[in-house]
Each structure stands twice: as C-alpha cells, then as structure tokens.
N, C-alpha and C positions, 0 to 999 in steps of 0.2 A: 862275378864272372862276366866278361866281356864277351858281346858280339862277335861269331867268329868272322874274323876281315880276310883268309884265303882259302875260298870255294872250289873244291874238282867236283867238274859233272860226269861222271863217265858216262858213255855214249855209242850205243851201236848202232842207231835208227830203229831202233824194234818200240813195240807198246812200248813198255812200262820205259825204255828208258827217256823215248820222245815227252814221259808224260814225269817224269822226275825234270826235263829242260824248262818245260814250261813252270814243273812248281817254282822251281829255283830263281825265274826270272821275274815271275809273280811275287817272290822274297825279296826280292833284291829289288824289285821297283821299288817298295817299301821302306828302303834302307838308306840310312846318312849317318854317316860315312858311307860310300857304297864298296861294297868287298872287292877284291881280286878273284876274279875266276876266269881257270882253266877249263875249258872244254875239251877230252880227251876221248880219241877213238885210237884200238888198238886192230894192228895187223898182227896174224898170226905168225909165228915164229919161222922164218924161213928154211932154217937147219931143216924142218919138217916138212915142208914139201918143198926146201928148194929154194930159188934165191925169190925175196919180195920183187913180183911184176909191177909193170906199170900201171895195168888195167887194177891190182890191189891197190895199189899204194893210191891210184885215180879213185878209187870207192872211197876207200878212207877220209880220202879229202871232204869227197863229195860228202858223205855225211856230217863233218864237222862243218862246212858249208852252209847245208843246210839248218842244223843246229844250231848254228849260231847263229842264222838271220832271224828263224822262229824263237830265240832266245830273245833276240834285238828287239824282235817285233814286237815282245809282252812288256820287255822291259823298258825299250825307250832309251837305252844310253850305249854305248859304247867304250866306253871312256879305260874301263879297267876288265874288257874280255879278250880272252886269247885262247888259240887252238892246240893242240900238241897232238901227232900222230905217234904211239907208240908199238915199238915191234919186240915180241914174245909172248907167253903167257900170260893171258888178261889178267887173273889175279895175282899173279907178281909185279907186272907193269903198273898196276893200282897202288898198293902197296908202297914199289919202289916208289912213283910218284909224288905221293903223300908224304914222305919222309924226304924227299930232295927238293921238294916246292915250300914246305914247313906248310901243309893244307890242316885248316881245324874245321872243315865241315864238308864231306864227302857225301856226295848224294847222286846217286844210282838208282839202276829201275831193277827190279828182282824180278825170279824167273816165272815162269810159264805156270809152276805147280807150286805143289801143298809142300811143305816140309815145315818143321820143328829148329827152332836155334840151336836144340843139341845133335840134331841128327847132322853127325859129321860126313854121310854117305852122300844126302840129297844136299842141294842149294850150295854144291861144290866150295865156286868161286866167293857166294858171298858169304859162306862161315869163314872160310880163309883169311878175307878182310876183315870180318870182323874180332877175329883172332889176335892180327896181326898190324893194328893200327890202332894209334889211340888218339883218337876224335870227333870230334859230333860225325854220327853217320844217322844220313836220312835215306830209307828204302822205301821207294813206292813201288806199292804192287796194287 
C-alpha cells in the first residue's frame, strides 16, 4: 500500500480542527515525496439564510489564511498547499471534495462531545463522512 499523496484538512478554526492542521503538517514535514494538500473551509449554505456576505465569505478566507500559515510554519514548505472555500452543507461539501480532488487521506478535528461510531444521531457530520468516503481518514479529538 502507498503513502497517501492527496491530503484535505477540513477546517473551521475551532480546537480539534486547528489541532488536526498542525498534525497533518507535522506528517507532512516527514514526508518525500511531499503530498498534495487541500486546505478547506466551508460557508454555510446560502439558500438558508440568504445570499453568501462579504463579511462570511471575508471569515472564511481569514481562516484558511490563518491555516495555512500555522500549517507553513510546522511544515516548512509550500510547495504543494492550497485553499478552497466551499459553500453548503459541511458534510456534503467534505464528501463531494474528496471524490472530485481524488483525496486518500482526510483529516479533520471532531466534535466537542462523547459519541459512539455507531451512534448515527450524535457526531452528525463525521458518521456521514465516514459512511460515505472511502479513504485514510484521520479524526483528532
């Protein structure tokens, strides 16, 4: 089995997901060949409150922004990272991601609380992806 070579970090600026950037770029300093990674923050779906603002769509930036230079800073290279702001439903937008970028190693921060990999109620967004994606997935909590 090969080294996975295209990485998404999903990214909100919250804990766990700030602390999934830093794993990844901690890996990836590691790494040679060094992978391809997406760094990806979503905005919520507009149909639902309406058209995407400036001042969102300016957060969004700013996150990945930020993301990526504390990515830069562990990692040291630039060479193969990139941003993408996506707009709808965070685990659909995940999901679709992964399947249109061909990503084999997905790493995100999980949520707040306790849940169970089968409990389909709590940890929403990440039973979804992990349902619904077939890839290295790495969840720091």
């Amino acid at each position: 089995m090969d080294l996975p070579q295209n990485w998404l970090i999903a990214t909100d600026g919250s804990k766990y997901a700030t602390m999934s950037v830093e794993y990844a770029a901690r890996l990836y300093a590691c790494m040679s060949p060094r992978p391809n990674v997406l760094l990806l923050n979503i905005i919520p779906d507009p149909r639902r409150k309406g058209a995407v603002d400036h001042e969102t769509e300016a957060g969004s930036r700013r996150v990945l922004a930020e993301s990526r230079q504390f990515f830069l800073d562990l990692a040291g290279s630039d060479e193969t990272v990139s941003t993408m702001v996506g707009i709808g439903e965070p685990r659909q937008i995940i999901v679709e991601t992964v399947k249109a970028n061909k990503i084999d190693h997905l790493i995100m921060g999980g949520a707040d609380y306790q849940w169970r990999i089968t409990d389909l109620l709590s940890g929403g967004v990440t039973n979804y992806i992990i349902e619904h994606v077939s890839c290295v997935i790495t969840l720091i909590k």
